[in-house]
N, C-alpha and C positions, 0 to 999 in steps of 0.2 A: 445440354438439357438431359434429365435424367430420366426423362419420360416422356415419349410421343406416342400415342395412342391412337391419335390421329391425323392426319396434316390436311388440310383441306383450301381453297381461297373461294369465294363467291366473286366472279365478274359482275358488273353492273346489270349488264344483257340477262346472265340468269336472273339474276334477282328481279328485276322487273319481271319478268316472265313469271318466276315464283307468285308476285307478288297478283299480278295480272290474274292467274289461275286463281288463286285465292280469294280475290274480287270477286270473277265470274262464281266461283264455287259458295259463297256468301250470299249470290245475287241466285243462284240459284236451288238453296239448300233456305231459303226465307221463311218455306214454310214450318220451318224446325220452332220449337217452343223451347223457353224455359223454367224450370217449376224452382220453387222453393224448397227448401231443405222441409221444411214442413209439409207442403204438397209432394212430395215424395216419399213420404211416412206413410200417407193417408193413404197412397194408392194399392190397388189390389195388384200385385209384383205376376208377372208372365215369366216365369221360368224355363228351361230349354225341355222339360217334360213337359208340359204345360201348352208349348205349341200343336205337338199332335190334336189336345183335347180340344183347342179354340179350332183348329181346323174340322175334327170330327162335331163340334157342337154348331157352327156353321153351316155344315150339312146335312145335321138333322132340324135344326130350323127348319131349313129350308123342304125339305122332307115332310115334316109335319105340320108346316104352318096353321092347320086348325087350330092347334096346340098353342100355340103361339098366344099371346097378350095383344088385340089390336094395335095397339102404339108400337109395337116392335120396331125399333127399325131398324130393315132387312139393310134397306141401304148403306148405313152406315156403319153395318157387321161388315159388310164386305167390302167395302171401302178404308174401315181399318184393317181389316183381314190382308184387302193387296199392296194398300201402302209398308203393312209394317213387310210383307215377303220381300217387295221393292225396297226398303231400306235396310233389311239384314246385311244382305252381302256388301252395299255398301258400306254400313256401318262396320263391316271389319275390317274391309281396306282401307276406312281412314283409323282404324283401331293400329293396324300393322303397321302404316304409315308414324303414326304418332309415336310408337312406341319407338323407330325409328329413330325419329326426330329426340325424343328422348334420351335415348342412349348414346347421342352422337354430342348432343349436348353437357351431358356428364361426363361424356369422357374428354371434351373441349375443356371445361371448367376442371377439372383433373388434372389436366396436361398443364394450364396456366396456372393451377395453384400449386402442382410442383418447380413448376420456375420459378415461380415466387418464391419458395420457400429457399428456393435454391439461393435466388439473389439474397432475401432478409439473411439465409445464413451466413452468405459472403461479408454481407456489409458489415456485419453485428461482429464476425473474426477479424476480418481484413481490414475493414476499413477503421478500425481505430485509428484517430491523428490522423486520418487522409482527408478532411474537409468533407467527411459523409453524415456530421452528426445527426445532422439536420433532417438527409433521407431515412437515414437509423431509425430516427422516434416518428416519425410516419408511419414509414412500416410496422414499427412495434404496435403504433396504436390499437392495430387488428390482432392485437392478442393481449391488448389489456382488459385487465379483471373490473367487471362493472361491480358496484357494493347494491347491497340489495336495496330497496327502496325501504323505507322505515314504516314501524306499522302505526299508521294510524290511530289506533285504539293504546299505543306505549307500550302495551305488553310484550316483551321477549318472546320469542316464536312467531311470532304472527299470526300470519290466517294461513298455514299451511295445512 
């Protein structure tokens, strides 16, 4: 092989274990939400400058509460105030984690596609008349050219 970037094997033991942690971490990350690409537009965005000011305007509520609109609630400023504190630093170690997982997976998928390529090239030189034709156009298939779908409307060009 002309490329190992990684070598790695998962024992069963780990992997339930992974898998186990992953459970619990699911079973205890439940209160997490998820929005829509659209409910994510909508929202007013908290920025890393942006923290100081929720934390200074938190405490001038709370400071001037005269000030304040009756329906304020106090409770729920600071209840999103210490969850989101409680979940930053979390949210980066599974950010670090993941990018991990990321990178080790690309370079797994890397490492197997140049063996592959390695094998398609053997077969496609070598194996003429050795009884490979068969694996040959298999493997080729992953580098055949698809034709474009036809347009609808007849016209040359399409909808590009």
């Amino acid at each position: 092989m002309t490329q190992n970037r990684i070598a790695m094997t998962f024992q069963p033991d780990r992997l339930e274990r992974i898998d186990g942690s992953l459970t619990a971490l699911e079973a205890d990350l439940d209160l997490l939400i998820a929005l829509t690409i659209e409910e994510r537009s909508d929202l007013v965005k908290m920025g890393n400058k942006s923290r100081a000011f929720c934390t200074s305007a938190l405490a001038v509520a709370e400071q001037h509460a005269g000030l304040m609109p009756r329906d304020f609630d106090y409770d729920a400023f600071r209840q999103d105030h210490a969850a989101l504190e409680a979940l930053r630093p979390r949210a980066a170690r599974l950010a670090h984690l993941m990018q991990r997982v990321s990178d080790t997976e690309l370079a797994l998928g890397s490492d197997l596609m140049a063996a592959s390529l390695e094998v398609y090239g053997v077969i496609k030189v070598a194996g003429k008349d050795k009884g490979v034709d068969e694996a040959r156009r298999e493997l080729s298939a992953r580098f055949a050219r698809r034709r474009a779908a036809p347009d609808p409307t007849g016209e040359p060009g399409g909808n590009n």
